[in-house]
PDB file of N, CA, C and O in Angstrom:
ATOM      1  N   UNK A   1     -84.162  86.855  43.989  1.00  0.00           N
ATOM      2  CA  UNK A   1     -84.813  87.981  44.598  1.00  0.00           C
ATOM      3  C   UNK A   1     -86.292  87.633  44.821  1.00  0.00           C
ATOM      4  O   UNK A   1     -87.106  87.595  43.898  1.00  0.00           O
ATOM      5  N   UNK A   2     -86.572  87.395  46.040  1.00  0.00           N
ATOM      6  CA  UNK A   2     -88.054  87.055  46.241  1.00  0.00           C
ATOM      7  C   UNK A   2     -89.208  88.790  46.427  1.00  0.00           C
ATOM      8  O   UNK A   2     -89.094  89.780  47.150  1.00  0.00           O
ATOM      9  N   UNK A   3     -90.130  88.417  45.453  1.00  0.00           N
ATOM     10  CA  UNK A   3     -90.987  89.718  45.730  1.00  0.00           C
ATOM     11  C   UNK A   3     -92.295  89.371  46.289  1.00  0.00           C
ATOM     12  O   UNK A   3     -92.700  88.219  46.133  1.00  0.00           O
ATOM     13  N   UNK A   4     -92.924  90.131  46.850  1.00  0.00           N
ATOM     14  CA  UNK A   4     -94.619  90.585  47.376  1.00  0.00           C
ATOM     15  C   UNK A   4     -94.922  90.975  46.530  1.00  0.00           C
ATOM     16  O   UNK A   4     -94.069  91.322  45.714  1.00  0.00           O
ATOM     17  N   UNK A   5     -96.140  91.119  46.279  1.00  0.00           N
ATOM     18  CA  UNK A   5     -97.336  91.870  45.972  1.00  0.00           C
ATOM     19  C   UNK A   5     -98.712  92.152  46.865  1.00  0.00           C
ATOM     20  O   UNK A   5     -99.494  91.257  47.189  1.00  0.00           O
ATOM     21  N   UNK A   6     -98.840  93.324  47.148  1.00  0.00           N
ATOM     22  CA  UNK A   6    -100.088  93.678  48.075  1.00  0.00           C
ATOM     23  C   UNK A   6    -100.473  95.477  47.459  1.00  0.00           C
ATOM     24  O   UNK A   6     -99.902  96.555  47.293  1.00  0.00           O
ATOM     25  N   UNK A   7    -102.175  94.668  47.261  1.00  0.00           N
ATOM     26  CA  UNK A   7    -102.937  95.433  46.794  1.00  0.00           C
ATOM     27  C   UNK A   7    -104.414  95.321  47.606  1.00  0.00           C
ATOM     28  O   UNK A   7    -105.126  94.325  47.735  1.00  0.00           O
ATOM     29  N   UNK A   8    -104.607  96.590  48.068  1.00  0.00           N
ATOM     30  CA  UNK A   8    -105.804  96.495  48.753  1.00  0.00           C
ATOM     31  C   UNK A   8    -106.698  98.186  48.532  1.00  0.00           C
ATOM     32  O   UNK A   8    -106.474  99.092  47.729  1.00  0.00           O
ATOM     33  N   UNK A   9    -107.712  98.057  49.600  1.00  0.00           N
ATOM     34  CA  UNK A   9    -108.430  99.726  50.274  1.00  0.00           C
ATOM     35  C   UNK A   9    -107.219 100.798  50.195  1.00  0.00           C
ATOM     36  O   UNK A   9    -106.179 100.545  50.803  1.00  0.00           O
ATOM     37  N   UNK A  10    -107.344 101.956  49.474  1.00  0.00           N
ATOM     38  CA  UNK A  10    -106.352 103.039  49.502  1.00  0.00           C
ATOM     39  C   UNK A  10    -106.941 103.599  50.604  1.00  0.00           C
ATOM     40  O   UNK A  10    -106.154 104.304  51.237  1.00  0.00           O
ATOM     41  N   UNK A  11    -108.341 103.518  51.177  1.00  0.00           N
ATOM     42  CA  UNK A  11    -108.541 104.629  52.230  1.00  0.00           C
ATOM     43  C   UNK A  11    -109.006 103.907  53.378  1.00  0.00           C
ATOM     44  O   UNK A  11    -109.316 102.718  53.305  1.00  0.00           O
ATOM     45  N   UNK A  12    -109.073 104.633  54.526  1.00  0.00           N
ATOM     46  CA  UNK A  12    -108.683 103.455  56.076  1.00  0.00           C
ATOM     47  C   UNK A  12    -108.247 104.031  56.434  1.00  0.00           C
ATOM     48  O   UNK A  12    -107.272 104.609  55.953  1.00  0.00           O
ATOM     49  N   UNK A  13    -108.842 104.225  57.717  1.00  0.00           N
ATOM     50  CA  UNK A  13    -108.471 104.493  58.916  1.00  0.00           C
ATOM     51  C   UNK A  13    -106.928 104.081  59.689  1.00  0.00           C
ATOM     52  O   UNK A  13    -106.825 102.920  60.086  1.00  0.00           O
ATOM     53  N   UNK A  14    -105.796 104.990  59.889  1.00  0.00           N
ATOM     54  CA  UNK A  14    -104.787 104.826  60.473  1.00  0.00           C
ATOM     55  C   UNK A  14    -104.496 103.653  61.775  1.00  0.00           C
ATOM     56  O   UNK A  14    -103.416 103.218  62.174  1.00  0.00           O
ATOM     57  N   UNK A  15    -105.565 103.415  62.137  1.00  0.00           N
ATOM     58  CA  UNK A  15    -105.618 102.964  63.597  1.00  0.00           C
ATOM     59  C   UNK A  15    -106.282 101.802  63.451  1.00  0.00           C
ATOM     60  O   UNK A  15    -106.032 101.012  64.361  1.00  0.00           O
ATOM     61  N   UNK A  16    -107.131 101.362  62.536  1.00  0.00           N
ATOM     62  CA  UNK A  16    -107.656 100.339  62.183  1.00  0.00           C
ATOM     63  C   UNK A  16    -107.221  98.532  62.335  1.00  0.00           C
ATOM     64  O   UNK A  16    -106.128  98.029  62.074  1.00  0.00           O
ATOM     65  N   UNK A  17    -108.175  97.996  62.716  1.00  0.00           N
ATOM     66  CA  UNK A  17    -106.850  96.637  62.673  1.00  0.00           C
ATOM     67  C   UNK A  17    -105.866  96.514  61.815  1.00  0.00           C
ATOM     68  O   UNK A  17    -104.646  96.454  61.971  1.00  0.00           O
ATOM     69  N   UNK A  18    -106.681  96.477  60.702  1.00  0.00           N
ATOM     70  CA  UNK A  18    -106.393  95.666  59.624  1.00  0.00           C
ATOM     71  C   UNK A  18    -105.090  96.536  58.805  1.00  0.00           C
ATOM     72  O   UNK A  18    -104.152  96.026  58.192  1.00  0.00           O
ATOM     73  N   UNK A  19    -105.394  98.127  59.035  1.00  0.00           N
ATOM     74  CA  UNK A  19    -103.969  98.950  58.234  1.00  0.00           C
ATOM     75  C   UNK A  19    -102.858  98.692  59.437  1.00  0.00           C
ATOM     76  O   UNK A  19    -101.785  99.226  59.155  1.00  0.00           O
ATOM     77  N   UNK A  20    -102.855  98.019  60.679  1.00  0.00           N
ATOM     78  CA  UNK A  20    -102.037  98.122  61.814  1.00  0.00           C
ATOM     79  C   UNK A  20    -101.172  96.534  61.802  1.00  0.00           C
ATOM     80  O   UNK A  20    -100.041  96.230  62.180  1.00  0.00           O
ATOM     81  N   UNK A  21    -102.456  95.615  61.090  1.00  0.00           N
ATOM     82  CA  UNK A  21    -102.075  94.723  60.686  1.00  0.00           C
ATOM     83  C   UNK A  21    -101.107  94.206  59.385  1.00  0.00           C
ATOM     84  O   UNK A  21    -100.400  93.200  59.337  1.00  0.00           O
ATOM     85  N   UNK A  22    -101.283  95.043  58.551  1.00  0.00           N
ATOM     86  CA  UNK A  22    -100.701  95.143  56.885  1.00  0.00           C
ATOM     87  C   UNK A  22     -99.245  95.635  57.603  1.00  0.00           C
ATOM     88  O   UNK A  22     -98.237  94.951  57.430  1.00  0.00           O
ATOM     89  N   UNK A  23     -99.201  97.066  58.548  1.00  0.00           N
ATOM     90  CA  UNK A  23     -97.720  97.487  58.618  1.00  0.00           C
ATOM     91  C   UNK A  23     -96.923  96.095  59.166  1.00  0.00           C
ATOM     92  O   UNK A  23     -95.772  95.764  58.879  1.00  0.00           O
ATOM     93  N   UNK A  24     -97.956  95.323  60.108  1.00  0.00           N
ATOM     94  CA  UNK A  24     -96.939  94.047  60.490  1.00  0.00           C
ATOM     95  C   UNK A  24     -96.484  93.203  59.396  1.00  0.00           C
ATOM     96  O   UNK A  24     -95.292  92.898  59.390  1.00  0.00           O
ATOM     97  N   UNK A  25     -97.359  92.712  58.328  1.00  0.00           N
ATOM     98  CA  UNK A  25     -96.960  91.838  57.418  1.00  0.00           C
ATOM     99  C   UNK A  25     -95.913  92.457  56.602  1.00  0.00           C
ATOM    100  O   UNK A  25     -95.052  91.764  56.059  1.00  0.00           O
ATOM    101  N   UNK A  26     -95.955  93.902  56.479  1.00  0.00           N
ATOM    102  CA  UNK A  26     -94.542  94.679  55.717  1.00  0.00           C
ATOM    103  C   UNK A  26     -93.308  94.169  56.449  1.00  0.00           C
ATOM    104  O   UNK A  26     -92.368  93.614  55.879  1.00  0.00           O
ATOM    105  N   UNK A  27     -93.397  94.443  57.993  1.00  0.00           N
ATOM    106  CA  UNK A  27     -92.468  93.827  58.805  1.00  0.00           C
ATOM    107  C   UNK A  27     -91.628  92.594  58.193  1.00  0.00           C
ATOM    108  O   UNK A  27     -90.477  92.442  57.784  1.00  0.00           O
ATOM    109  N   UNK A  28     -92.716  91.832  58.328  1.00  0.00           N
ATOM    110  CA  UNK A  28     -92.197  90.491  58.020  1.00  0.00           C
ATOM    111  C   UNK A  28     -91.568  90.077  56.639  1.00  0.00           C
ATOM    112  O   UNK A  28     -90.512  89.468  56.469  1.00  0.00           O
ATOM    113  N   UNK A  29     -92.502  90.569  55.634  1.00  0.00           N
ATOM    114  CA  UNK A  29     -92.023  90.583  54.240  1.00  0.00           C
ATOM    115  C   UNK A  29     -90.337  91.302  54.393  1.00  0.00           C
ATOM    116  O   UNK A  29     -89.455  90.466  54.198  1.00  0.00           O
ATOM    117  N   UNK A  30     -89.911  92.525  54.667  1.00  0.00           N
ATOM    118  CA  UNK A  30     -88.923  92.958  54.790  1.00  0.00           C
ATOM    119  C   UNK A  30     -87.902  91.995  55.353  1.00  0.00           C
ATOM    120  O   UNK A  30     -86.798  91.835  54.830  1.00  0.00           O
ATOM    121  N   UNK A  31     -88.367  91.269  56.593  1.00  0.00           N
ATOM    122  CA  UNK A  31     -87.270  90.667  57.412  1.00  0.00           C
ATOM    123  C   UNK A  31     -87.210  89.249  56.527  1.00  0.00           C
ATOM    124  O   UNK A  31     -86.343  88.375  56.539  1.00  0.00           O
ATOM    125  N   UNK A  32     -87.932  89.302  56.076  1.00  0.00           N
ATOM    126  CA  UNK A  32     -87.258  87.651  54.878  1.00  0.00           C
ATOM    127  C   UNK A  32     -86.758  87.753  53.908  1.00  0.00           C
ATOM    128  O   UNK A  32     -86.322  86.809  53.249  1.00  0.00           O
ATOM    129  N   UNK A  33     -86.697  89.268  53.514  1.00  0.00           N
ATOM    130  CA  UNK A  33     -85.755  90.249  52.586  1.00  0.00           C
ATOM    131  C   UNK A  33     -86.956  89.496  51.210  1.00  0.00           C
ATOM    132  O   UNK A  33     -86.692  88.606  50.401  1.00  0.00           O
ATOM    133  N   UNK A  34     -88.227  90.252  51.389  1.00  0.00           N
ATOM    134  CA  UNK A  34     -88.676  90.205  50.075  1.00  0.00           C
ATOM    135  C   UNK A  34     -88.900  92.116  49.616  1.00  0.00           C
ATOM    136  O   UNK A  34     -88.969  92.991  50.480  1.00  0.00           O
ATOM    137  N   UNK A  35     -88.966  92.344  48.345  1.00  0.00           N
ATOM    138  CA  UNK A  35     -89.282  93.412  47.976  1.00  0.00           C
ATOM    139  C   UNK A  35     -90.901  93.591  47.638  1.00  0.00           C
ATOM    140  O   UNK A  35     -91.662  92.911  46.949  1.00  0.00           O
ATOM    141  N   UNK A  36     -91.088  94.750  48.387  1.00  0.00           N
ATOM    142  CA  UNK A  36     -92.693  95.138  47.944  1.00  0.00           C
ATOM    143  C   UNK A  36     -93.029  95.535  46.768  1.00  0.00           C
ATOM    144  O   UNK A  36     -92.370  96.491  46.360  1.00  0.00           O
ATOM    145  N   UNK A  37     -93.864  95.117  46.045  1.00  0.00           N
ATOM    146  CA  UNK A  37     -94.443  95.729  45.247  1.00  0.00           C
ATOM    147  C   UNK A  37     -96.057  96.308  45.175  1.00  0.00           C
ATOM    148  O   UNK A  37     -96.893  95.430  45.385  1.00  0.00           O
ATOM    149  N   UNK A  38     -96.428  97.260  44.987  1.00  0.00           N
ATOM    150  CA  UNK A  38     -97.563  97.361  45.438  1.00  0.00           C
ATOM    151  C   UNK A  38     -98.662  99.210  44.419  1.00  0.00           C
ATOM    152  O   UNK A  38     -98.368  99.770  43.363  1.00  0.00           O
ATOM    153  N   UNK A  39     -99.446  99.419  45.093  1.00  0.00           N
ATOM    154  CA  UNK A  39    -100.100 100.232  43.877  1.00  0.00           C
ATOM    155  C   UNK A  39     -99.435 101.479  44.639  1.00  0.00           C
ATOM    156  O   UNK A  39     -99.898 102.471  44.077  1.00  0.00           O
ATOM    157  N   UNK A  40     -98.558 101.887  45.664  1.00  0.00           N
ATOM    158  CA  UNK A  40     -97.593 103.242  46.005  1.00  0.00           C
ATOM    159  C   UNK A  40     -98.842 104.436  46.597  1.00  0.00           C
ATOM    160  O   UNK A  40     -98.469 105.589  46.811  1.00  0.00           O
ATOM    161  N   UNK A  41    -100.586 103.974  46.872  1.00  0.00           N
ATOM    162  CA  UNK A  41    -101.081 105.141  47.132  1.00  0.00           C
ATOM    163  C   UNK A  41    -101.530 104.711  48.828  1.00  0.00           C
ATOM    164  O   UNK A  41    -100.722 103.991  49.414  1.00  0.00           O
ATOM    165  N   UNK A  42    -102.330 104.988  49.311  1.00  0.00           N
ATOM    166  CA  UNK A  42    -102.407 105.182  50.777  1.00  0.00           C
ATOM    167  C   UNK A  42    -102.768 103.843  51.351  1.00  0.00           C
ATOM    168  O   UNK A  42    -102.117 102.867  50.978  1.00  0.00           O
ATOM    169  N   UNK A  43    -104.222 103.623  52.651  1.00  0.00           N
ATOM    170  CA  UNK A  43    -104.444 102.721  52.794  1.00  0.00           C
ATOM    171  C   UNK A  43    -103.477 101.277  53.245  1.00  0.00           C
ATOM    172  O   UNK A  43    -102.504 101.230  53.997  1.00  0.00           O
ATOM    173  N   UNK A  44    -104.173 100.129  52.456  1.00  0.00           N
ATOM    174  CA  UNK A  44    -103.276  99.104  52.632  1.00  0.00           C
ATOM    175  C   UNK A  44    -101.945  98.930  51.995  1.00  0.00           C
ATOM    176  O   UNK A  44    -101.131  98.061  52.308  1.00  0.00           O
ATOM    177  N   UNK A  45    -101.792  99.862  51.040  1.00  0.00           N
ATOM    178  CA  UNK A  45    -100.492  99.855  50.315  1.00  0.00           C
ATOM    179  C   UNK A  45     -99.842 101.138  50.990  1.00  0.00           C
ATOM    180  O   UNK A  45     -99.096 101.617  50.135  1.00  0.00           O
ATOM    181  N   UNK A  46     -99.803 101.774  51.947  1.00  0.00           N
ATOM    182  CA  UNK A  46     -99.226 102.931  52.392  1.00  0.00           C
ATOM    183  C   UNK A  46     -98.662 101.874  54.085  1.00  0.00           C
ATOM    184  O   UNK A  46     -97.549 102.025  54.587  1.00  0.00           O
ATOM    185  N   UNK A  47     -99.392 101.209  54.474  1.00  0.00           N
ATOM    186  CA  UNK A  47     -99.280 100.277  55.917  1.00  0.00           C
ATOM    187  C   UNK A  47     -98.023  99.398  55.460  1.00  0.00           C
ATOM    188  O   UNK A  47     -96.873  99.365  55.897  1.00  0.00           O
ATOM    189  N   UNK A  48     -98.921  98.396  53.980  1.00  0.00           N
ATOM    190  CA  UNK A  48     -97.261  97.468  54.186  1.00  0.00           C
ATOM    191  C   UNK A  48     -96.005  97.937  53.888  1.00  0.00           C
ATOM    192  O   UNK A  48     -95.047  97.288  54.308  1.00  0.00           O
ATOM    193  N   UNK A  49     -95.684  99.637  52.797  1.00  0.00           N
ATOM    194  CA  UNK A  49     -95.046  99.665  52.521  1.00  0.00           C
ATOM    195  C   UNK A  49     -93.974 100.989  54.100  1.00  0.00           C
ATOM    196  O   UNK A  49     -92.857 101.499  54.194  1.00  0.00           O
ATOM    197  N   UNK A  50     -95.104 100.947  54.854  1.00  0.00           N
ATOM    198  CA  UNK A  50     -94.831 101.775  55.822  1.00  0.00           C
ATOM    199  C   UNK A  50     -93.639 100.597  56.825  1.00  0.00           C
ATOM    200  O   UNK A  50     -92.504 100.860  57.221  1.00  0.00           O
ATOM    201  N   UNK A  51     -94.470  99.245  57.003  1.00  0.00           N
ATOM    202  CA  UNK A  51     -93.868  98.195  57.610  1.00  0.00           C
ATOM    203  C   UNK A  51     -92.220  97.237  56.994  1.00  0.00           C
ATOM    204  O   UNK A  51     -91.353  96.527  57.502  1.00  0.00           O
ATOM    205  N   UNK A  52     -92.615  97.896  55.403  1.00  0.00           N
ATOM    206  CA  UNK A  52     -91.070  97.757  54.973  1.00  0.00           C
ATOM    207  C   UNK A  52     -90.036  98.606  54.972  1.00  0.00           C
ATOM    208  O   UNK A  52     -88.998  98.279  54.397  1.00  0.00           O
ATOM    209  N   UNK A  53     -90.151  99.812  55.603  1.00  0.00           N
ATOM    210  CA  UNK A  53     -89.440 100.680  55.426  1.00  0.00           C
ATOM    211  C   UNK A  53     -88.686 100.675  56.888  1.00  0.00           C
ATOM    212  O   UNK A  53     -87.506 100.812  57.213  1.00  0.00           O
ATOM    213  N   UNK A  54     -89.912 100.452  57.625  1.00  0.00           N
ATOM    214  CA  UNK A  54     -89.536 100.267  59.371  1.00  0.00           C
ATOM    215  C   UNK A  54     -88.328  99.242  59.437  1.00  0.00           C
ATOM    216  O   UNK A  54     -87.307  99.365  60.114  1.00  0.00           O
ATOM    217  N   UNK A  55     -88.592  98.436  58.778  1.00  0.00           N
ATOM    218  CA  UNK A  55     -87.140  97.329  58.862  1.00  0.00           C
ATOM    219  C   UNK A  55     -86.155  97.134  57.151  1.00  0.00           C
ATOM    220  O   UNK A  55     -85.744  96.169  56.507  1.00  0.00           O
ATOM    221  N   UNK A  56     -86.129  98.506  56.993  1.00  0.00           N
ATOM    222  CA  UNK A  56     -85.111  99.145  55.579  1.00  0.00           C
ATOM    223  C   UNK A  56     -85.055  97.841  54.916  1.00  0.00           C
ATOM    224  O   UNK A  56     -84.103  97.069  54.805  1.00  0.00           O
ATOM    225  N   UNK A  57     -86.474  97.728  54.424  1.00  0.00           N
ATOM    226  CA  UNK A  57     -86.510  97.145  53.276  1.00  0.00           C
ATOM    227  C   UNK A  57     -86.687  97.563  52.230  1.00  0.00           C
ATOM    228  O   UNK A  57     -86.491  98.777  52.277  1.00  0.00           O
ATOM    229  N   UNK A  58     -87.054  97.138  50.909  1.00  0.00           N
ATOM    230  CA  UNK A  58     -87.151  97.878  49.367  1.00  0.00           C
ATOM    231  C   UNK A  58     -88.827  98.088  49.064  1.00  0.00           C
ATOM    232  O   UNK A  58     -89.489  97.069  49.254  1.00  0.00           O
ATOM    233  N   UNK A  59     -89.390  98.996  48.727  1.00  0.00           N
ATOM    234  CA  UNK A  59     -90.484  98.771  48.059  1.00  0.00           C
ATOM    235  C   UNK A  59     -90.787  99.669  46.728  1.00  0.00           C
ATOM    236  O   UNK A  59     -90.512 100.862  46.599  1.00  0.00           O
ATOM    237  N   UNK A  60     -91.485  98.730  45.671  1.00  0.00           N
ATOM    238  CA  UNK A  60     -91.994  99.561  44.442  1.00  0.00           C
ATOM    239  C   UNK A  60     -93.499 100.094  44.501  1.00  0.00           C
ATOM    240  O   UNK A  60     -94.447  99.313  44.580  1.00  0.00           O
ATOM    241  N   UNK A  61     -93.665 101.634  44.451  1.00  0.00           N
ATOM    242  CA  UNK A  61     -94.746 101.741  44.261  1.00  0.00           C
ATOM    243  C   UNK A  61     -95.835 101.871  42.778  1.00  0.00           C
ATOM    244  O   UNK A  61     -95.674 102.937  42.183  1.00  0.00           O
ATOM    245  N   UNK A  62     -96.417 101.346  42.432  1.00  0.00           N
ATOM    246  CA  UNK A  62     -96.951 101.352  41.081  1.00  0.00           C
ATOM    247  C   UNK A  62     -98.160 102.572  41.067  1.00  0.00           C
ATOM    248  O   UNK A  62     -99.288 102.277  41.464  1.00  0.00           O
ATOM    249  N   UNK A  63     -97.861 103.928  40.597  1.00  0.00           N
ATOM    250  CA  UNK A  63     -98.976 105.122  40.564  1.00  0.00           C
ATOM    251  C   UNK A  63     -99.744 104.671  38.766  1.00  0.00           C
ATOM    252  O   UNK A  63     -99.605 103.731  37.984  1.00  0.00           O
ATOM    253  N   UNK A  64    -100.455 105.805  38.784  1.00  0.00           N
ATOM    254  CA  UNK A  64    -101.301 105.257  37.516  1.00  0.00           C
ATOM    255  C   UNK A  64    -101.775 107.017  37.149  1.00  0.00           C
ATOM    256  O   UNK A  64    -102.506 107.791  37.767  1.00  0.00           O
ATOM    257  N   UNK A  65    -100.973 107.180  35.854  1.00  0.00           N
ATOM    258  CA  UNK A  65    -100.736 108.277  35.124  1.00  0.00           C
ATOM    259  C   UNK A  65    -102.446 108.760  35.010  1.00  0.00           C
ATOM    260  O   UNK A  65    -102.758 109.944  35.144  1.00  0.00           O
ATOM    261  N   UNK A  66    -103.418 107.736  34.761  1.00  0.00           N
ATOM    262  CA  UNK A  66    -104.348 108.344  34.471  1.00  0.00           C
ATOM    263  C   UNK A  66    -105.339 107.904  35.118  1.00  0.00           C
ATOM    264  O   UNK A  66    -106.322 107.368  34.606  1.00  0.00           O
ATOM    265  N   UNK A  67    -105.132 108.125  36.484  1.00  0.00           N
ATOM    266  CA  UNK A  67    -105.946 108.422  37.772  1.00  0.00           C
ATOM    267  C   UNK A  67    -105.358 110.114  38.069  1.00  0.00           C
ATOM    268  O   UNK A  67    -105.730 110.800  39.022  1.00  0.00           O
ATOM    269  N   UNK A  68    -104.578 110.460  37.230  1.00  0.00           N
ATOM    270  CA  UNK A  68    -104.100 112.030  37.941  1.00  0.00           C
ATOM    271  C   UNK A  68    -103.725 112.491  39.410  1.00  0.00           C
ATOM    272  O   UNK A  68    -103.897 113.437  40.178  1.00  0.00           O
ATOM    273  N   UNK A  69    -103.214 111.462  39.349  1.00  0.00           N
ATOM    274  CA  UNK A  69    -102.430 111.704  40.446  1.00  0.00           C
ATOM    275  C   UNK A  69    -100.910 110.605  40.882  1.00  0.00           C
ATOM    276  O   UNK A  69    -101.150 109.798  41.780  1.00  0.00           O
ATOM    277  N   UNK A  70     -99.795 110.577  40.436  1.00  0.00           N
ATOM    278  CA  UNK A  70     -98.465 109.820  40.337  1.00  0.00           C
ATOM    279  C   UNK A  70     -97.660 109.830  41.626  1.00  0.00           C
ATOM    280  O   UNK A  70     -96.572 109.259  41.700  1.00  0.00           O
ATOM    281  N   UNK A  71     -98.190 110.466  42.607  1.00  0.00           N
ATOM    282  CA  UNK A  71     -96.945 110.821  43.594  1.00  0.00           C
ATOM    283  C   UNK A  71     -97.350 109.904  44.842  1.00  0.00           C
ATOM    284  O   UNK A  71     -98.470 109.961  45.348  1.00  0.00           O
ATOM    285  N   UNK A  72     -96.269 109.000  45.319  1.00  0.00           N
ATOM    286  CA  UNK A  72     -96.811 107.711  46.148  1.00  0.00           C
ATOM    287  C   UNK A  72     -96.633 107.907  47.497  1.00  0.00           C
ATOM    288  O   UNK A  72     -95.864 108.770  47.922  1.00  0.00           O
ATOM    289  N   UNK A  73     -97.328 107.125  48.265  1.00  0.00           N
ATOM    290  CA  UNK A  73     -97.109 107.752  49.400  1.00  0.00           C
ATOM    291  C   UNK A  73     -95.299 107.539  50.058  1.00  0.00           C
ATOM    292  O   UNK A  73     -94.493 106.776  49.525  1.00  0.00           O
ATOM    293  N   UNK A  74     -95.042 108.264  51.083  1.00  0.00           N
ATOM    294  CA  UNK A  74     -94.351 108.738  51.773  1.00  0.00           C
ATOM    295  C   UNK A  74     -93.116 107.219  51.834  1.00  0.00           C
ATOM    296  O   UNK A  74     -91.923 107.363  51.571  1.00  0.00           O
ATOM    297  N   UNK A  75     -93.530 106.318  52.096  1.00  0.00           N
ATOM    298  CA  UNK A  75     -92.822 105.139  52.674  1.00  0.00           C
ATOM    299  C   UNK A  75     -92.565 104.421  51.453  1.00  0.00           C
ATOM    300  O   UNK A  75     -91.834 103.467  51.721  1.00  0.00           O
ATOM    301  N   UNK A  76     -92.794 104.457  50.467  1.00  0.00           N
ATOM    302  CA  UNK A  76     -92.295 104.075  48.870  1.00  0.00           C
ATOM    303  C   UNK A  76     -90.485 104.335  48.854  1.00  0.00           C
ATOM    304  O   UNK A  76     -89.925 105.423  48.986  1.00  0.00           O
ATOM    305  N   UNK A  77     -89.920 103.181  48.680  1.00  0.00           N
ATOM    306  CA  UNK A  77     -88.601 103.430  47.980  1.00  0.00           C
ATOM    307  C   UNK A  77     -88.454 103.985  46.405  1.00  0.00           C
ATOM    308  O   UNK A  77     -87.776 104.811  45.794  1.00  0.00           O
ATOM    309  N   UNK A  78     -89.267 103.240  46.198  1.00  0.00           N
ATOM    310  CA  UNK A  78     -89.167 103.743  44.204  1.00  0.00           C
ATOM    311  C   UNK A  78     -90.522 103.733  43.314  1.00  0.00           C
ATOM    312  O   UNK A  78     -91.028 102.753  42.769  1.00  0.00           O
ATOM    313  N   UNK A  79     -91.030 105.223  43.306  1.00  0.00           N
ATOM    314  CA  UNK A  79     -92.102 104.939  42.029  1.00  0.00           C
ATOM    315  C   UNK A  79     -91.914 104.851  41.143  1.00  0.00           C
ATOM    316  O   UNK A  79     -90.764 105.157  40.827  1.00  0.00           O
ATOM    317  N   UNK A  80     -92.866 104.369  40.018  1.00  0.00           N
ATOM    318  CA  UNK A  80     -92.994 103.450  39.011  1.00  0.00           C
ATOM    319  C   UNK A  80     -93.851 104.078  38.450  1.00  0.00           C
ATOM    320  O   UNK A  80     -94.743 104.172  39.294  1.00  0.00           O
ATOM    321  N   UNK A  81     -94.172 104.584  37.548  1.00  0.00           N
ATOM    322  CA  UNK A  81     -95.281 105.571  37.024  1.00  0.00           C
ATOM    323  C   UNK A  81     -95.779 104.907  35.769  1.00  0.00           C
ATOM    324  O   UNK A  81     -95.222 104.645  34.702  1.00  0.00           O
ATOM    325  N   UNK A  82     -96.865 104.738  36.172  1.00  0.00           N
ATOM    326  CA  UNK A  82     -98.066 103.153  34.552  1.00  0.00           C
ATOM    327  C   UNK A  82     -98.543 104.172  33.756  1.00  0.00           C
ATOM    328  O   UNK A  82     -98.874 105.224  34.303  1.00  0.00           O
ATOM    329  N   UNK A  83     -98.651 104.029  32.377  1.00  0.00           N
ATOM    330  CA  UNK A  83    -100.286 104.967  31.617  1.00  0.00           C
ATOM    331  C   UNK A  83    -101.544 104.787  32.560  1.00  0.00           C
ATOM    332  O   UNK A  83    -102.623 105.292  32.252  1.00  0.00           O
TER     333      UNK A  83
END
């Protein structure tokens, strides 16, 4: 089972290269059938895991109990909830 990891900016602009760019590399990660893993909140981890979902791939999102707030974004297959 080959995995990713991508961790970046939670906040960014939708339209931006670089979050337009991340949904492509989700693309790709998906189509070589790797699983995402990633921190599950917006930004660059909301793009690639947006780009793995586009081609029904798997992704883990990792939230963090004590940032107060656990719920990942939208395109997450499975959260993972840390202390």
């Amino acid at each position: 089972m080959k995995k990713a990891t991508i961790f970046g900016a939670a906040r960014m602009d939708k339209n931006c290269k670089e979050y337009l760019d991340t949904i492509e590399i989700g693309r790709i990660l998906a189509k070589k059938e790797y699983i995402l893993h990633n921190g599950g909140y917006g930004g660059v981890m909301e793009a690639s895991a947006k780009g793995i979902k586009e081609e029904n791939g798997k992704s883990y999102g990792f939230t963090c109990q004590s940032f107060g707030y656990t719920t990942a974004n939208k395109y997450i297959t499975e959260t993972v909830i840390c202390l």
